[in-house]
N, C-alpha and C positions, 0 to 999 in steps of 0.2 A: 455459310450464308447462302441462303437459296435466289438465284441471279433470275430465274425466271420472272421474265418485265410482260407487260402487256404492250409494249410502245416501244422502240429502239430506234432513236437516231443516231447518224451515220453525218459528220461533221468533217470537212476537210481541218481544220482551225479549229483548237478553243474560240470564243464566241461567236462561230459561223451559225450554229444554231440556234443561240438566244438571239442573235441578230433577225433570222428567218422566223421563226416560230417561239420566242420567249414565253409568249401571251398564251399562245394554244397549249405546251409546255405546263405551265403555271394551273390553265384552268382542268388540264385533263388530269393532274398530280390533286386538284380539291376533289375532284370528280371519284375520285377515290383508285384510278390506276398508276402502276408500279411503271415509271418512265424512265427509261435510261439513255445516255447516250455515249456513242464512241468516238471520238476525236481519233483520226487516222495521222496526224504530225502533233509537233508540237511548234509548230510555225519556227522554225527557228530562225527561217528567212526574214522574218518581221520587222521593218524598217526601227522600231520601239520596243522594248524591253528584252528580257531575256527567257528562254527555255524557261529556265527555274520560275521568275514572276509572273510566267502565264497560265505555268500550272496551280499557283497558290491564285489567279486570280480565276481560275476554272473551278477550285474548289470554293471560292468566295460565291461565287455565280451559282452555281449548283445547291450552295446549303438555301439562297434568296429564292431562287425556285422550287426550293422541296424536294431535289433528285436523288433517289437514295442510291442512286448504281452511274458510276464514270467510270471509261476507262480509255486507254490511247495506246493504237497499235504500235507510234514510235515508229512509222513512215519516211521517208525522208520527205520534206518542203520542197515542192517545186520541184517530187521525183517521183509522184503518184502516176499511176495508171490502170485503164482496166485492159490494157495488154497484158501488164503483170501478173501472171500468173499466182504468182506465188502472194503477190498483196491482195490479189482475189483472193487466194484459201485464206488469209488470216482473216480478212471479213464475213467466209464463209463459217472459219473457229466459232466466230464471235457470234454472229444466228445464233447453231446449232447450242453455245454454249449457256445465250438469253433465251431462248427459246419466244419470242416475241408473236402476239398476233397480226402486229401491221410493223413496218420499216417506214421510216421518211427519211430524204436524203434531200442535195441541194437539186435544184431545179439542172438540166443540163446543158442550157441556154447561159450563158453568167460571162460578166469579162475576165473574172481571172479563172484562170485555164484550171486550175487544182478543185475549182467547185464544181466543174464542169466536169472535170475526172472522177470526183467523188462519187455525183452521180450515176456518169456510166457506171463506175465500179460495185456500186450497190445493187443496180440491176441485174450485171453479171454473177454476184453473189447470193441476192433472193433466187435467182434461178437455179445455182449449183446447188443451194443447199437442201434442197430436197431432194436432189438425187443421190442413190444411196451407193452406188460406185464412184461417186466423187469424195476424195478423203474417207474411206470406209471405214475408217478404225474410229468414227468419230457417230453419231447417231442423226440421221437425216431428219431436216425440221421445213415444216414449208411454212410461209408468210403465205397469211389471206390478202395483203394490200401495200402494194406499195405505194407511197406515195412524194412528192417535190417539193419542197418550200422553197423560195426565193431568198435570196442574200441580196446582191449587188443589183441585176437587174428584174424587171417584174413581166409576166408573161398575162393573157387573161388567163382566170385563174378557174379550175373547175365549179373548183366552192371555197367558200371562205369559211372561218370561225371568228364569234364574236368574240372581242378580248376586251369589253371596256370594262370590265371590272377586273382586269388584270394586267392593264395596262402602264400601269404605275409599278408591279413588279416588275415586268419586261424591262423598262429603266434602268429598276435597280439592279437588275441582273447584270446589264450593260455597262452601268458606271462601277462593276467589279472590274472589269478592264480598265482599268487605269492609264495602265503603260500605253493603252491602243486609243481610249477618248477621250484623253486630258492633257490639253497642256501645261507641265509643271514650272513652278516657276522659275528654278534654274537646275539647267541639266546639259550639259555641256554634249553630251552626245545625242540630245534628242532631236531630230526630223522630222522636220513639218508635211504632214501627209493628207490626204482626205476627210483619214478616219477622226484626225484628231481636230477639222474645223468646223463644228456642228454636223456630225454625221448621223449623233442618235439623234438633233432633232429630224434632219430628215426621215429615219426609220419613219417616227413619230408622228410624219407627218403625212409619209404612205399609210401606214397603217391607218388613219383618219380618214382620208383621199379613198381607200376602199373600203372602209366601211361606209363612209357616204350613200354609195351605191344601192344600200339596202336598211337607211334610215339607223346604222349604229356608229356609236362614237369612234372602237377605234375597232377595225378587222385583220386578222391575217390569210391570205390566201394560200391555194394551194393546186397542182397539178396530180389528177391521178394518173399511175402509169398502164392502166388497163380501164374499161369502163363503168363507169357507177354504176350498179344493180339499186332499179328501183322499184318496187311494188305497190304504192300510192301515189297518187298526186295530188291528193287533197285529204 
């Protein structure tokens, strides 16, 4: 199977992404490019469900968004970094092995500290992976763009994408998590958290709140990590 994507996210958690970027995700997969993303844990710290249920509800999410490429480096929760050497080269593996035109990762601003890791960690791996004495037995690939999506908290955003005609998958990507945005009705080990007391309406209700901004239903934004080349401005 040939893994070359046009688009490779870089997720601390199964649904940190669809959380961040679902919509954009969604419209850039009709747009007709090859999107994938890598999930660095499998949250296993997760107040709600199990390793096992988060991965079938990663593959639930991923077929509702159209993503033909997943995969999870199998990080430890809450043992990420980008001091780690060695969790840098497997993010570095993973470039060279998608071969990707642009990266997006979480913004590096966030309250929990693993989304804030993810992103250093990204940065430090779009940059080793073009260099060709870093992992040499492997073939060096450079990324034109990196770029930030938001999870938990939101920054201004460089540019946004319109999502209102995909704004309804972004949802349903969301309600594949189960374990993380529904309270069942009996479950004797389940914990009452954030995630699970209207958290996707709030997504929902960001994503509305910034598209405002610019006269569209609902928006996602986003931070670039170097600066937009423009050559028009009308």
């Amino acid at each position: 199977m040939d893994n070359k994507l046009d688009i490779l996210i870089f997720a601390a958690h199964p649904d940190d992404a669809e959380i961040g970027m679902g919509g954009t995700i969604a419209k850039q997969i009709a747009l007709g490019y090859k999107v994938g993303i890598c999930d660095l844990t499998q949250a296993e710290f997760s107040s709600n469900g199990t390793p096992e249920s988060r991965m079938i509800e990663a593959e639930m999410a991923s077929s509702v968004l159209g993503i033909q490429y997943r995969s999870n480096l199998y990080l430890p929760d809450r043992g990420i970094s980008s001091t780690n050497q060695m969790q840098v080269e497997r993010m570095v593996e993973e470039i060279r092995r998608t071969k990707p035109e642009v990266v997006f990762a979480p913004f590096i601003k966030d309250r929990h500290p693993d989304h804030e890791a993810c992103g250093a960690m990204a940065k430090e791996a779009v940059f080793n992976a073009k260099l060709r004495k870093v992992l040499p037995d492997s073939i060096a690939w450079q990324v034109k763009n990196l770029y930030y999506y938001f999870i938990n908290d939101i920054n201004k955003s460089d540019f946004i994408v319109d999502i209102s005609e995909f704004q309804a998958t972004k949802q349903a990507a969301l309600m594949a998590y189960k374990s993380q945005f529904t309270t069942p009705a009996s479950d004797n080990e389940f914990v009452s958290t954030p995630l699970n007391h209207d958290y996707i309406e709030r997504v929902t209700l960001r994503d509305r709140l910034l598209g405002q901004s610019q006269q569209l239903k609902f928006a996602e934004g986003f931070i670039a990590a170097q600066p937009i080349q423009v050559e028009r401005f009308v």
